[in-house]
C-alpha positions as CSV (number, residue, x, y, z in Angstrom):
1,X,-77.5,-31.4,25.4
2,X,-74.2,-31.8,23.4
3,X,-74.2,-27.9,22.9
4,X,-74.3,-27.4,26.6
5,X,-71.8,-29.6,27.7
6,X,-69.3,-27.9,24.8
7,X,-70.1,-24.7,26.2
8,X,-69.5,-25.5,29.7
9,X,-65.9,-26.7,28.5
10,X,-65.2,-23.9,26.7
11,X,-66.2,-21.8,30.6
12,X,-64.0,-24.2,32.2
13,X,-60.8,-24.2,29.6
14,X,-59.9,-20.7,28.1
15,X,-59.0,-20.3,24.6
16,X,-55.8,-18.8,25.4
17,X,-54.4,-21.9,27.1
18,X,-50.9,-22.0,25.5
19,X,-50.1,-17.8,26.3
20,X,-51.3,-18.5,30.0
21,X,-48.6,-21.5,30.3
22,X,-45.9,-19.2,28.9
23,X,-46.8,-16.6,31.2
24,X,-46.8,-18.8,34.1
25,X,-43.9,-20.6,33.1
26,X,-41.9,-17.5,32.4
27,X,-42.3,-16.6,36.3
28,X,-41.3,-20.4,36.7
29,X,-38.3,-20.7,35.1
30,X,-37.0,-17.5,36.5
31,X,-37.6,-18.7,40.0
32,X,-35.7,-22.1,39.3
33,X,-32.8,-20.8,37.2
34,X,-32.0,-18.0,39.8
35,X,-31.7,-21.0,42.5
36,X,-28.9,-22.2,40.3
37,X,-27.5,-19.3,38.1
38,X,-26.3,-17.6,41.5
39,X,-23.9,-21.1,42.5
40,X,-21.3,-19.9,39.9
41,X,-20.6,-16.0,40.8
42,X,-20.3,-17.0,44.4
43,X,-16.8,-16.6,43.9
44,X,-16.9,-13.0,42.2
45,X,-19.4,-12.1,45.4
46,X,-17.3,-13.1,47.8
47,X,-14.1,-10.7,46.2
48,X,-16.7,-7.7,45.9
49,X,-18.1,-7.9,49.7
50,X,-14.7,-8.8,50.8
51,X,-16.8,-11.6,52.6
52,X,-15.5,-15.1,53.4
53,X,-16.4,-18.6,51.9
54,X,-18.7,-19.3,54.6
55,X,-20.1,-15.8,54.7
56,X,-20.7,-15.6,51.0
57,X,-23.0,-18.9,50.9
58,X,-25.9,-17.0,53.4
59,X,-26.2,-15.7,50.2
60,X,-28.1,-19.1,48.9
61,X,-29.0,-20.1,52.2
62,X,-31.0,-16.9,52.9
63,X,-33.0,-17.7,49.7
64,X,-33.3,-21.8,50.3
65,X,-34.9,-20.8,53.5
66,X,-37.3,-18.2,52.3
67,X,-38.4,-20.3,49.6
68,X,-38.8,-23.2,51.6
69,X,-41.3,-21.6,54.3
70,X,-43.4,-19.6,51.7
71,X,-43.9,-22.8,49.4
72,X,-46.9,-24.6,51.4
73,X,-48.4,-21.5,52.5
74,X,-49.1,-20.7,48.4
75,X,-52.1,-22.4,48.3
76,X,-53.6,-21.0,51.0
77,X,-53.2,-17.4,50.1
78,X,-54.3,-18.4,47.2
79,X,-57.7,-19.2,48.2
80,X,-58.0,-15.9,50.4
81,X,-56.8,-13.6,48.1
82,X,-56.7,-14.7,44.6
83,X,-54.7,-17.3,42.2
84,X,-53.9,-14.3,39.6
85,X,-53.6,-11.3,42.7
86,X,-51.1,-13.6,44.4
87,X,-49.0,-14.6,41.1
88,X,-48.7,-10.9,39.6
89,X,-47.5,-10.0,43.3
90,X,-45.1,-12.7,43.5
91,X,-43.6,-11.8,40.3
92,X,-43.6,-8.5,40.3
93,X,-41.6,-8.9,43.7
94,X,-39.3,-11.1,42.4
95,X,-38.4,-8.4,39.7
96,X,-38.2,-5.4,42.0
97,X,-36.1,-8.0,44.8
98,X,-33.5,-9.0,41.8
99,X,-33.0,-5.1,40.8
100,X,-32.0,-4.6,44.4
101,X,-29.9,-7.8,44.6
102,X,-27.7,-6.6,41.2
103,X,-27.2,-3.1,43.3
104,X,-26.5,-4.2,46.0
105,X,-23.4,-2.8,47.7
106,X,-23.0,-5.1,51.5
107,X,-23.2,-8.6,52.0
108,X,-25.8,-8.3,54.6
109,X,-27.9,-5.4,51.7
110,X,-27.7,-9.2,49.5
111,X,-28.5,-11.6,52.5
112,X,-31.7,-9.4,53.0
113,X,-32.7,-8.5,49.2
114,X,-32.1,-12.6,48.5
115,X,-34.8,-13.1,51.8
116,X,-37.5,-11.0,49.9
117,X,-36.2,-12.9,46.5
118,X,-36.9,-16.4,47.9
119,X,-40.7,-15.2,49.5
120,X,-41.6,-13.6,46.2
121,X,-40.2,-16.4,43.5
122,X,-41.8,-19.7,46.4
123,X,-45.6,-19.0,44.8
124,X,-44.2,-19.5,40.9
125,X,-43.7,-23.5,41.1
126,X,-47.0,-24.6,43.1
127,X,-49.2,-21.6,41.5
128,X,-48.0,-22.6,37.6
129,X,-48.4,-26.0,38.5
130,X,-51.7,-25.6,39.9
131,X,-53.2,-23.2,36.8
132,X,-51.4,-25.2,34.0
133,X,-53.6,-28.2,35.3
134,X,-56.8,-26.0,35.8
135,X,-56.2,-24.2,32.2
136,X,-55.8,-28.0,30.2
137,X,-58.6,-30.4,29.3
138,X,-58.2,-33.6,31.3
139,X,-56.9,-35.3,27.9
140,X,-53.9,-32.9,27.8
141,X,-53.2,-32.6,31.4
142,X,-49.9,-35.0,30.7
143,X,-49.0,-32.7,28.0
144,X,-49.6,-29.4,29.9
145,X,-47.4,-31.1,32.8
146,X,-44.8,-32.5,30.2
147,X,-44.5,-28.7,29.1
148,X,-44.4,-27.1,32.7
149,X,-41.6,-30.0,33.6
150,X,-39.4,-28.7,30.4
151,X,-38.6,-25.1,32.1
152,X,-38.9,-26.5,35.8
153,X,-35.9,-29.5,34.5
154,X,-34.1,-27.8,32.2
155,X,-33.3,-24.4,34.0
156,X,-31.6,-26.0,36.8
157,X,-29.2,-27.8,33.9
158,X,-28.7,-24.3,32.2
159,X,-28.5,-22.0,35.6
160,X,-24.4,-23.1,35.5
161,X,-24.1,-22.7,32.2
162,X,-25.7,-19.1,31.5
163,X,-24.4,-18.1,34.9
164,X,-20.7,-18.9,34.1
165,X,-20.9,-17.4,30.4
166,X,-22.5,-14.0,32.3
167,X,-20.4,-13.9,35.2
168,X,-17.0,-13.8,33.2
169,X,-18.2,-11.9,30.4
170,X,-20.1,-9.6,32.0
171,X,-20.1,-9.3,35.4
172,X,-21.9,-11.3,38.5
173,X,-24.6,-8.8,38.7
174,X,-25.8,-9.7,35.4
175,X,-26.9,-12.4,36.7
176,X,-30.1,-10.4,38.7
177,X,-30.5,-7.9,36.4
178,X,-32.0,-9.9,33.7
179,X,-34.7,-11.1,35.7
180,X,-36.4,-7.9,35.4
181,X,-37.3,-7.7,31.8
182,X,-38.4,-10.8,31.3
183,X,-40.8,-10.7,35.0
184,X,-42.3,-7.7,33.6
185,X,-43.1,-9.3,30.2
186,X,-44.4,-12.8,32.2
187,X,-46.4,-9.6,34.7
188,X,-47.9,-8.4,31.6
189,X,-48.8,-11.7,30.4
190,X,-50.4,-12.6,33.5
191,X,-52.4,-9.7,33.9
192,X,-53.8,-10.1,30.2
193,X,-54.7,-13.8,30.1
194,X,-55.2,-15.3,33.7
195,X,-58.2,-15.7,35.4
196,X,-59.4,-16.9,38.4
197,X,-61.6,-20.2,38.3
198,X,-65.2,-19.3,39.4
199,X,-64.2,-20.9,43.1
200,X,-61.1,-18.8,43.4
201,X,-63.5,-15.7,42.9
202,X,-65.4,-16.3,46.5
203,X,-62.9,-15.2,49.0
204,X,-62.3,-17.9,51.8
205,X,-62.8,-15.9,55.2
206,X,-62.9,-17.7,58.9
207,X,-60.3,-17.5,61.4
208,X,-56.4,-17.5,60.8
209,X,-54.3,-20.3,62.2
210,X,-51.4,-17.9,63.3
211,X,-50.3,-20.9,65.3
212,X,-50.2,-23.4,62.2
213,X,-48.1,-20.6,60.1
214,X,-46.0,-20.2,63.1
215,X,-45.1,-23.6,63.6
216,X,-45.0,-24.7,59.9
217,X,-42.4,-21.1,59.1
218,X,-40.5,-22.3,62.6
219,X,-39.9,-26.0,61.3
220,X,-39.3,-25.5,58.2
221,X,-37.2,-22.5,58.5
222,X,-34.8,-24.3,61.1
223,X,-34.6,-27.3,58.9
224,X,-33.4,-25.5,56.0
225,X,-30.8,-24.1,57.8
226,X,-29.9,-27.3,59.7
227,X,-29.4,-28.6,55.9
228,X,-27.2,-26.8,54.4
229,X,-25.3,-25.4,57.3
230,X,-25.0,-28.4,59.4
231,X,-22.0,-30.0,57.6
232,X,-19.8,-26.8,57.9
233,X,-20.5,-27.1,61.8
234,X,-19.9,-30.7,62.0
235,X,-23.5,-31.6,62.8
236,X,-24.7,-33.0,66.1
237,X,-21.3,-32.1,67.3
238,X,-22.2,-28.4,67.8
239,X,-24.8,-27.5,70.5
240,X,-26.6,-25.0,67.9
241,X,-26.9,-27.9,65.9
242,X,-28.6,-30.3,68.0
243,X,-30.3,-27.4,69.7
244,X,-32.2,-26.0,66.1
245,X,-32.7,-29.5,65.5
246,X,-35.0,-30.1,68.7
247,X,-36.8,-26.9,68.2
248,X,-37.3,-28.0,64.6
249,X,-38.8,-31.4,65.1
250,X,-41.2,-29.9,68.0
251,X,-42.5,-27.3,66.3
252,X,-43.4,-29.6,63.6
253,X,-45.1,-32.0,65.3
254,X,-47.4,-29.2,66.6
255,X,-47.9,-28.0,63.2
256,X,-48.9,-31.5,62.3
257,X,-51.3,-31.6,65.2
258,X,-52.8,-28.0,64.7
259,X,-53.4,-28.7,60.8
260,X,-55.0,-32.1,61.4
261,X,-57.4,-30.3,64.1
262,X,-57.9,-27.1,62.5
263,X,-61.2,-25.8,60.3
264,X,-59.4,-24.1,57.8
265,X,-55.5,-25.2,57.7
266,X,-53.0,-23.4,55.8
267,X,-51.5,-26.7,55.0
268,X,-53.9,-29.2,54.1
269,X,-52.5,-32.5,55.5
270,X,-56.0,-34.6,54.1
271,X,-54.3,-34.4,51.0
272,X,-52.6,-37.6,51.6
273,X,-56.0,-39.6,52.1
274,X,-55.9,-39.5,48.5
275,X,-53.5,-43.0,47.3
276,X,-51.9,-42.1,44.1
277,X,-51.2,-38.5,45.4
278,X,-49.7,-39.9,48.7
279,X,-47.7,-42.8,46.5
280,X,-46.5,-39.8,44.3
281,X,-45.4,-37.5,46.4
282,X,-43.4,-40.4,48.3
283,X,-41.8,-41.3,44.6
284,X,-40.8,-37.3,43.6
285,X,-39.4,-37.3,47.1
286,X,-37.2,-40.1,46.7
287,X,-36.7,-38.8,42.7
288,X,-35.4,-35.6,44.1
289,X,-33.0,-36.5,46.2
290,X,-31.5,-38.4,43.5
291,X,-31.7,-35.8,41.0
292,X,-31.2,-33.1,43.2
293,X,-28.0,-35.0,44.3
294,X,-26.6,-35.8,41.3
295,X,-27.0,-32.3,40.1
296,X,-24.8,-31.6,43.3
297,X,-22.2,-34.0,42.2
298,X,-21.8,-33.9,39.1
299,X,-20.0,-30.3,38.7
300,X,-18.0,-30.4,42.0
301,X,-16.3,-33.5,40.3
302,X,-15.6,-31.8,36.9
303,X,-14.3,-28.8,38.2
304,X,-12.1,-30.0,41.2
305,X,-11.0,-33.0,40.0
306,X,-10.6,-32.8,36.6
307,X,-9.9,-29.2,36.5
308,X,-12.7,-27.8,34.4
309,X,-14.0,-24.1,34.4
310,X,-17.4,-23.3,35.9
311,X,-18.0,-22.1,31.9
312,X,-16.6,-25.6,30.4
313,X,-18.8,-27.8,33.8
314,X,-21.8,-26.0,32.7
315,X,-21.2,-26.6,29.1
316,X,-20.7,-30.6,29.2
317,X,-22.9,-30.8,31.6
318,X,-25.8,-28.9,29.2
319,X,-26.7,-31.8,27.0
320,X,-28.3,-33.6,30.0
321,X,-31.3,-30.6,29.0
322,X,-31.5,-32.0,25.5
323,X,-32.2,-35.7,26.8
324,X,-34.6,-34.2,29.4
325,X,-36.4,-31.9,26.3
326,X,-36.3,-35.1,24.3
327,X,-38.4,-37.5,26.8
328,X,-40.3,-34.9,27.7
329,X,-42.0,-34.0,24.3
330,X,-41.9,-37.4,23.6
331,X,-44.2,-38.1,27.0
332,X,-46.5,-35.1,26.4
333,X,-47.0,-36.0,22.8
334,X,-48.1,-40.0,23.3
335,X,-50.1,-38.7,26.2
336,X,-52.3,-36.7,24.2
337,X,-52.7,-39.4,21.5
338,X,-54.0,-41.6,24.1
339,X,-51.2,-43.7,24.7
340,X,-50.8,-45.3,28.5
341,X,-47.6,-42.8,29.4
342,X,-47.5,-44.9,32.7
343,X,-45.4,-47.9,31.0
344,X,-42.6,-45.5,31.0
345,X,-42.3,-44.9,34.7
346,X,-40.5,-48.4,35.0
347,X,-38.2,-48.1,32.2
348,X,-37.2,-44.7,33.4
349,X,-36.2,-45.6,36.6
350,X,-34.0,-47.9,34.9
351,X,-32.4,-45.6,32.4
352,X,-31.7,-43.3,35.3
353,X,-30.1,-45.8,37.6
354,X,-28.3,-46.8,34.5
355,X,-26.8,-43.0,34.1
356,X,-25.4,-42.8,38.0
357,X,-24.0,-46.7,37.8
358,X,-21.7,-45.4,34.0
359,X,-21.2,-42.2,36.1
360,X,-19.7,-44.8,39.3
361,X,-17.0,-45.1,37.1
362,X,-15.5,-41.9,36.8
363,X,-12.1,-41.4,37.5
364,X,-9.7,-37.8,36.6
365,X,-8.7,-39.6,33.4
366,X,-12.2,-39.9,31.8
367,X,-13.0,-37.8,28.8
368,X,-15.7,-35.4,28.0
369,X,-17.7,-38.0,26.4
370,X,-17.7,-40.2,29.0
371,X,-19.6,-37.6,31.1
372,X,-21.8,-36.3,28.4
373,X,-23.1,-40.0,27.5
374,X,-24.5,-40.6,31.1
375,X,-25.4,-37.6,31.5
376,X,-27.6,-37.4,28.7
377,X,-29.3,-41.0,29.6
378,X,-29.9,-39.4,32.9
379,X,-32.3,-36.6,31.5
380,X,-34.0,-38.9,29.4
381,X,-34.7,-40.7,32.5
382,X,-36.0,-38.5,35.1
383,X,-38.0,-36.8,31.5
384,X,-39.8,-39.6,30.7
385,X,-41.3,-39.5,34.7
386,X,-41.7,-36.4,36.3
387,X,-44.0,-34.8,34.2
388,X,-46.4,-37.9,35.1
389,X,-45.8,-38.1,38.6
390,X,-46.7,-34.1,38.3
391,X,-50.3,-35.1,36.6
392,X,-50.9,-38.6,38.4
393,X,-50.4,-36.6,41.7
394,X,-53.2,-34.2,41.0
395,X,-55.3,-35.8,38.7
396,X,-57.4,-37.3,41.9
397,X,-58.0,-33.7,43.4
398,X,-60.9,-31.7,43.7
399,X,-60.3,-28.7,41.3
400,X,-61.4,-26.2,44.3
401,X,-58.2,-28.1,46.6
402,X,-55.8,-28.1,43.8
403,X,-54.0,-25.1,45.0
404,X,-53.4,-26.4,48.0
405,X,-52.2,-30.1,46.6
406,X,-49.5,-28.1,44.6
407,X,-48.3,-26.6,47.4
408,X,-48.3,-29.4,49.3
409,X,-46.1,-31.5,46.4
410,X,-43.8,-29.1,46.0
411,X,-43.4,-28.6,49.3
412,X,-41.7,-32.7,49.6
413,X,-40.1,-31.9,46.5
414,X,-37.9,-29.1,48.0
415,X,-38.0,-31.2,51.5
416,X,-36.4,-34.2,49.4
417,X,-33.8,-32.1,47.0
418,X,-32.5,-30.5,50.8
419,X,-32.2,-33.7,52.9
420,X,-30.8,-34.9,49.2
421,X,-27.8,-32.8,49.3
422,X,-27.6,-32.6,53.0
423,X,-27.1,-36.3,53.6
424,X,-24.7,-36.9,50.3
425,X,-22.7,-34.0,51.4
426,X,-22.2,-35.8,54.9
427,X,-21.9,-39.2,53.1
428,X,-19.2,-37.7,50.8
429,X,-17.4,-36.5,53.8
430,X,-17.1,-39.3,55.4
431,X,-16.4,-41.8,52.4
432,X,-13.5,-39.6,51.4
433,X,-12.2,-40.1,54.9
434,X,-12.5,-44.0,54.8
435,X,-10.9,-44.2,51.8
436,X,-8.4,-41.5,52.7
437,X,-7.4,-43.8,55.7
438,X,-6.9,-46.8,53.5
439,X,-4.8,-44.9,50.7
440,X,-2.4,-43.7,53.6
441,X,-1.8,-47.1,55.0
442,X,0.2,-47.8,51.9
443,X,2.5,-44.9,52.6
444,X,3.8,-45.5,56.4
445,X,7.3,-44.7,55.7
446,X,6.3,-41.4,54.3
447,X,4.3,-40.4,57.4
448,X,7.1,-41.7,59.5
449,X,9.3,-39.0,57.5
450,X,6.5,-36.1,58.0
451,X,6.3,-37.2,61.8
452,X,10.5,-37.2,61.9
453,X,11.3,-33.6,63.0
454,X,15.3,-34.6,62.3
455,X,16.9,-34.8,58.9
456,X,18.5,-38.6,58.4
457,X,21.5,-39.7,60.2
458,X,24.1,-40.0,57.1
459,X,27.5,-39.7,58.7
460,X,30.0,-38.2,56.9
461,X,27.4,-36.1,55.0
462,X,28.0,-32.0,54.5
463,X,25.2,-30.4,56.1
464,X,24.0,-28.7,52.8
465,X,22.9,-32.2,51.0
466,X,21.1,-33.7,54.5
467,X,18.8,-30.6,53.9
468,X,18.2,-30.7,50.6
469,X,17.3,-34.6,51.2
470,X,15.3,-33.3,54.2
471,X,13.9,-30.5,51.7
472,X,13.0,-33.5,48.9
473,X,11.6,-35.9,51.2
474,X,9.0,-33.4,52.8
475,X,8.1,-32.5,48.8
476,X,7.7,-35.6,48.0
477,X,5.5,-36.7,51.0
478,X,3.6,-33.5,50.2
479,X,2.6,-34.8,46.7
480,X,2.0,-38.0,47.7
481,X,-0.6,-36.8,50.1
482,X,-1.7,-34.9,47.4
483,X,-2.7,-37.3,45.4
484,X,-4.2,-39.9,48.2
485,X,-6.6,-36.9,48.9
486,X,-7.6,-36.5,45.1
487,X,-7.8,-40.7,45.0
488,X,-9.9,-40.6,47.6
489,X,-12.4,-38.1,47.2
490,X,-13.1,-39.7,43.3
491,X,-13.4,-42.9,45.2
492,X,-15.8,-41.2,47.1
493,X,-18.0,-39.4,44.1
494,X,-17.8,-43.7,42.8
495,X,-19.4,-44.8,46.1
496,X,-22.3,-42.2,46.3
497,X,-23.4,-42.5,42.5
498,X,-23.6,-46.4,43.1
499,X,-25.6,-45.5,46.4
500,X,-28.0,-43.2,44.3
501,X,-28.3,-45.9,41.3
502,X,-29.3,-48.6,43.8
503,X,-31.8,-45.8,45.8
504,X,-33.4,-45.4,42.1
505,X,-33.4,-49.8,41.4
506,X,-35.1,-49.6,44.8
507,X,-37.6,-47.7,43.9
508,X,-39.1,-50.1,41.2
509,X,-42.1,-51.6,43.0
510,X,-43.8,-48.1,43.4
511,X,-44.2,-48.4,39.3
512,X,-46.2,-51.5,40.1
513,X,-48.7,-49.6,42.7
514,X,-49.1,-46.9,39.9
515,X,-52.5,-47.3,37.9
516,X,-53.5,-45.5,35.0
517,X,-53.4,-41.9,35.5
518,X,-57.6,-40.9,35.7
519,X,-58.8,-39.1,32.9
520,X,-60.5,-36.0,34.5
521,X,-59.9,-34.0,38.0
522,X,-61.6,-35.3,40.8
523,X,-65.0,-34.0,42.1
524,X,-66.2,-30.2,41.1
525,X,-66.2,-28.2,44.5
526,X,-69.4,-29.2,46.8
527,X,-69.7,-32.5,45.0
């Protein structure tokens, strides 16, 4: 009896677990860092398409929404067509679609090439996730997730950083071209070491919700867009606005209905039956829009108001990876010694609200320790919990629906880092405003002088000195204004870091509702 049930681990855990979860994570990390690396060059992009600012950012928004529709269809295809088929296709794509976005000579040849980037790289996160947990023993689930957190934490931290060193030292194509040798060693990999699980071998067949994929690529399409287009068109203000909004919300609602209602959805909704995957997937939604936010923040601040270079943001910003490398190691270590990981969750919630409430007090003065400290807190932080909210999530699932779960998690996760940096982009706006108002209160006389279309009445006075007085006075009201704007949009960054720390504090009786993270995935398939 003992023999048997070692060799039906051995069938259900390869031997070569730790080459499949570099393969896999190779395709991750490329994915996550080409989200990010991109940010920098936007700049150089914009001077070689002779595009404008708000022309140049389709080229992120193209991929955002392409990712964002293909994410919670991964399980699914999964399931009809093969976990490994599905992940060497995917990657393979994303190589060819980065060659092509590196060559590419119009803005709209980039737009397009970015499209078939974001469809290709959308199965990495979920599929990884997914086989990483299938590949592990139950007692080294926290560790496998611990590991598959490291790349998908870190490479939005070093995207900036590697970015900036390649786009001025190189040149912004750089920046696509080296994702094609190393997705053709993580292709190789895959094809070498990854199998299917015996229930991802029997094909699922049955009829197609075309409506469901409809609806679910019409919602979550619009919303995308809505997100990070909306504040340049001063939201409900503009009719396309309000009008993609409506279609948005309707077509998700039917997508809700149809998947609830539907044999065989593409998006399987009775996921959230499940407790600790529904408490979660609530938690890394609210997590990512904190993290997600800050990560918005944090490098506008150093570069526009404290006049750093995208090289020298990315490079004070970079330690936050270390703290996040730290925890996570730590986590994945204790976890597979036994030790109850979930005492963490609490503590980490803390640490991380801790980070954004040092980071509250920012001002243009502030040295580069004074960012790294905080920002190193703040990796330790979201380290030490989202590798367990990863395993806690699935943990529950029947291994035959795991795909699908994955898909499902990530799919909030992206939904919460969007309406993260949508809403604190708004929130920002309008802050700065406020306190912009207030500032300017102080200096009536000098609006009185910009408003004052004559020079001053000084009788007597050669006409030469009243307009060099005239000259001085507008200036000097210019700098003033100058600096009420800076004042007020650090104001503003103080405001939405104190928001985000108090979002985290608020989030502390979800550690409560938290058990114990089982031992073992749920029910084999058919039990």
């Amino acid at each position: 009896m003992e023999e048997a049930v070692q060799l039906n681990e051995a069938e259900r855990y390869p031997q070569h677990k730790w080459l499949i979860a570099l393969a896999v994570m190779l395709g991750t990390v490329l994915e996550i860092l080409d989200s990010s690396i991109v940010n920098v060059s936007l700049p150089h992009m914009q001077g070689s398409f002779s595009a404008s600012v708000d022309e140049v950012t389709w080229v992120v928004t193209s991929y955002l929404v392409a990712n964002g529709i293909m994410i919670p269809l991964t399980g699914w295809i999964s399931a009809r067509f093969g976990r490994k088929r599905y992940f060497m296709l995917s990657v393979s794509t994303f190589v060819v679609a980065s060659a092509m976005c590196g060559a590419a000579q119009t803005l709209n040849q980039m737009v397009v090439f970015r499209l078939l980037q974001g469809f290709a790289g959308a199965a990495m996160a979920p599929s990884s996730q997914a086989i990483m947990m299938e590949t592990f023993p139950p007692q080294e689930q926290q560790l496998a997730m611990a590991t598959w957190s490291l790349g998908l934490m870190v490479a939005p931290v070093l995207g900036p950083t590697v970015g900036g060193w390649i786009t001025d030292n190189l040149s912004w194509r750089w920046n696509f071209y080296i994702n094609v040798p190393i997705g053709l060693l993580a292709t190789l990999m895959v094809y070498t070491f990854l199998h299917d699980p015996p229930y991802l071998k029997v094909r699922r067949g049955g009829k197609v919700d075309y409506l469901g994929i409809a609806c679910l690529t019409t919602g979550l399409g619009l919303m995308q867009l809505v997100a990070d287009r909306g504040q340049r068109a001063d939201w409900f203000s503009t009719p396309w606005v309000t009008y993609t909004t409506a279609v948005c919300v309707i077509a998700l609602l039917i997508f809700t209905w149809r998947e609830l209602t539907f044999a065989d959805p593409v998006v399987d909704l009775s996921m959230f039956k499940y407790p600790m995957f529904t408490v979660t997937v609530l938690l890394t939604v609210m997590l990512s829009f904190a993290q997600y936010g800050a990560n918005l923040l944090n490098p506008i601040f150093l570069q526009e108001y404290m006049g750093y270079t995208a090289w020298r943001a990315g490079l004070t910003l970079a330690p936050r990876a270390f703290g996040t490398a730290f925890s996570l190691i730590l986590v994945g270590q204790l976890a597979r010694y036994g030790v109850n990981t979930r005492r963490f969750i609490g503590p980490a919630f803390i640490l991380t609200a801790a980070a954004l409430w040092m980071m509250s007090h920012w001002n243009a003065q502030i040295g580069t320790w004074q960012v790294t400290g905080p920002v190193i807190l703040q990796g330790i932080g979201t380290g030490l919990v989202f590798p367990q909210l990863s395993a806690i999530s699935l943990a529950s699932i029947q291994r035959d629906r795991m795909g699908y779960a994955s898909s499902l998690f990530n799919m909030m996760r992206n939904t919460g880092a969007a309406i993260g940096i949508s809403v604190l982009t708004s929130l920002f706006i309008s802050h700065q405003q406020i306190h912009q108002s207030r500032l300017a209160e102080h200096f009536s006389i000098f609006e009185a002088w910009r408003m004052s279309e004559q020079p001053p009445r000084m009788p007597g006075a050669p006409d030469f000195a009243i307009a060099r007085l005239q000259t001085g006075h507008k200036e000097g009201l210019a700098m003033v204004y100058g600096i009420i704007q800076s004042q007020a949009a650090v104001l503003a960054f103080n405001d939405l870091y104190r928001i985000l720390a108090a979002w985290l504090v608020a989030m502390l009786p979800f550690y409560f509702v938290l058990r114990r993270a089982p031992m073992s995935i749920g029910a084999e398939p058919g039990h």
